[in-house]
C-alpha positions as a printed NumPy array, in Angstrom:
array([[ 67.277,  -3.976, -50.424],
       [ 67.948,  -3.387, -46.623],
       [ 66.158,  -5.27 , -43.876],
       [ 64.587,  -1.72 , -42.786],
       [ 63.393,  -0.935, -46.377],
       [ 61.524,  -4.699, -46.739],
       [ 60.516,  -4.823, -43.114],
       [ 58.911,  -0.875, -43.981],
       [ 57.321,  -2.475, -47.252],
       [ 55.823,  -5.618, -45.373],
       [ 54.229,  -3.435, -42.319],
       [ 52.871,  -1.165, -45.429],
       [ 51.21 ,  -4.254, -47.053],
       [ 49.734,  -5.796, -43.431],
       [ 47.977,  -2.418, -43.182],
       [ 46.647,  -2.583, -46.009],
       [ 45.881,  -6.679, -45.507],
       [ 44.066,  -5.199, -42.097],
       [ 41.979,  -2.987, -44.05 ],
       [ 41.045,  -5.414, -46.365],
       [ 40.259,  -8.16 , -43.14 ],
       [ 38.203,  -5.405, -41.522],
       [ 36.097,  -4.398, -44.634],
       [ 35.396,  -8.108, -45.421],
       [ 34.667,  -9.147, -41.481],
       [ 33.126,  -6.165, -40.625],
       [ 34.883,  -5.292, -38.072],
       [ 34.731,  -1.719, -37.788],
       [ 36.527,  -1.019, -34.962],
       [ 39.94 ,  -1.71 , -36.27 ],
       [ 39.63 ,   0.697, -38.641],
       [ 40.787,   3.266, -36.154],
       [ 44.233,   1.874, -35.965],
       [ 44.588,   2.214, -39.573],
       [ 43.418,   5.473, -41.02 ],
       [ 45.295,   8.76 , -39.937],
       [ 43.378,  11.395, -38.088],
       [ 42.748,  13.753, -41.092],
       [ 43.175,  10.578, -43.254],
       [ 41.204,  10.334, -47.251],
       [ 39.18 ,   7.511, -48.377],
       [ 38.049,   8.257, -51.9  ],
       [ 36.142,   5.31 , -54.204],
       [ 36.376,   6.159, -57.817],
       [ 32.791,   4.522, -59.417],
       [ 32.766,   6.189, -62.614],
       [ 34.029,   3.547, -64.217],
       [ 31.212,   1.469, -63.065],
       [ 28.145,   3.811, -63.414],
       [ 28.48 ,   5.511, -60.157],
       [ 29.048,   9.   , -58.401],
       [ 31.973,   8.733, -56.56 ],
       [ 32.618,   8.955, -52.821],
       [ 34.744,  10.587, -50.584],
       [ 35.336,  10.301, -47.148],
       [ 37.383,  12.79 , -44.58 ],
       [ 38.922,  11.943, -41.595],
       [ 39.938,   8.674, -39.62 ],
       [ 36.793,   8.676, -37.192],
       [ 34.501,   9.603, -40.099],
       [ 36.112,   6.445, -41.797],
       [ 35.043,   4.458, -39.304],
       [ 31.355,   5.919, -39.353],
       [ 31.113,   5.474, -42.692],
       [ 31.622,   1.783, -42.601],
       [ 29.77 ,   1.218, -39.868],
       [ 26.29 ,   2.743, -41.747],
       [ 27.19 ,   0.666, -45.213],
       [ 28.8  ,  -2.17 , -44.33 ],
       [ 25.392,  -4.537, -43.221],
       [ 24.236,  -3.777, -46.692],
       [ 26.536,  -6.218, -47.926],
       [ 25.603,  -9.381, -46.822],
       [ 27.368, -11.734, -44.383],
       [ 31.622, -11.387, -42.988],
       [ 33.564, -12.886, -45.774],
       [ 36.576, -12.572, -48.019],
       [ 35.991, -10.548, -50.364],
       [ 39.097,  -8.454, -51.632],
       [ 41.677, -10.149, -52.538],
       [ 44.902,  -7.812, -53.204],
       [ 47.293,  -9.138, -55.866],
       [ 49.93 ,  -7.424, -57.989],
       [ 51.49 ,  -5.148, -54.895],
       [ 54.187,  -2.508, -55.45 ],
       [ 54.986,  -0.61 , -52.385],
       [ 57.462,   2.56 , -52.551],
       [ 59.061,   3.21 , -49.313],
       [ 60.556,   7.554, -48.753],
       [ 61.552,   8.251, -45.046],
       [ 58.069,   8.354, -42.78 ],
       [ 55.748,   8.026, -45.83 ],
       [ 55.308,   5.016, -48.218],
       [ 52.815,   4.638, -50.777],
       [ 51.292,   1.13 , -52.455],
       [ 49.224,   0.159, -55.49 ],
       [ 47.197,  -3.278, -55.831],
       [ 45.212,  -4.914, -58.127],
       [ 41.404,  -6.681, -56.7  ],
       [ 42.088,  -9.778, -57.855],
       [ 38.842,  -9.963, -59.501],
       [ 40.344,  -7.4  , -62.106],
       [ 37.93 ,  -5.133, -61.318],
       [ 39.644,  -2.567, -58.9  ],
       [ 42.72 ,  -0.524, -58.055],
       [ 43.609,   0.237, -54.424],
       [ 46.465,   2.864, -54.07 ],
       [ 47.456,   4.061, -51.179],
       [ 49.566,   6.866, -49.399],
       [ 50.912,   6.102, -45.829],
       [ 52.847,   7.725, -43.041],
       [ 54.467,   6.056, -40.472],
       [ 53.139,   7.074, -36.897],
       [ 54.364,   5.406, -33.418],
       [ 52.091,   2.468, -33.489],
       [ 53.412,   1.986, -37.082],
       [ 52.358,   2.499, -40.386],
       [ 48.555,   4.069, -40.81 ],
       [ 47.062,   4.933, -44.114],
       [ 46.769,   8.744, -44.978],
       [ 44.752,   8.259, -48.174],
       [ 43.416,   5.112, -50.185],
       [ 41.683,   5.578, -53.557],
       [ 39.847,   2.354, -54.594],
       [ 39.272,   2.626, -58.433],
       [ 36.766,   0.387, -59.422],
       [ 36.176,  -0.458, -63.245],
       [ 33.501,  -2.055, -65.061],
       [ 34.223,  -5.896, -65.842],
       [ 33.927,  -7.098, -69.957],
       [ 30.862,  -9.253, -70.412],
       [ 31.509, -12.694, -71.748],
       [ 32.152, -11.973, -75.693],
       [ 32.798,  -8.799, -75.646],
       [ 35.823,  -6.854, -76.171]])
């Protein structure tokens, strides 16, 4: 793989790290610097009992977080990313990650802007978790 390909694929995975940080830390300010303009954010909750939500645009991103993010308790680590695979085309890259918990998908679509990459959509698939003896 060349240096510009894995040094592409590592920038890809620190914006999606710095998503992660800001979620968990609350810090909803750097969410700006992450999120294209007319960027997506999309949570699929079907698979846990709930109507899914969409959000449009960077700086309605940020609003969004901003109103729902206190009901969550207290700054902490809480998604851990495991299982990346990042694709790399030109200006655009795209990633997919499990929440190590097992219960979530996070796939995202990038493009790379002068600052460096920012996410253009991220889907967060959530799925219900088996109950102790069940299969």
């Amino acid at each position: 793989m060349p240096d510009d390909v894995a040094a592409d694929k590592l920038a890809v995975l620190e914006c999606l790290s710095d998503y992660c940080y800001a979620i968990d830390f609350l810090d909803c300010d750097a969410l700006g610097d992450l999120f294209t303009e007319d960027a997506v954010l999309h949570f699929s909750l079907g698979g846990v009992g709930r109507e899914d939500i969409t959000v449009s645009g960077g700086t309605a991103i940020g609003d969004y977080f901003r109103d729902v993010l206190p009901q969550f308790g207290a700054a902490a680590p809480k998604h851990p990313l495991t299982n990346h695979v990042v694709r790399v085309d030109g200006t655009r890259a795209s990633s997919r990650s499990y929440l190590a918990t097992g219960a979530g998908l996070y796939a995202g679509e990038y493009e790379r802007s002068a600052t460096g990459w920012r996410l253009s959509r991220l889907t967060v698939t959530y799925f219900a978790r088996p109950t102790r003896g069940s299969r």
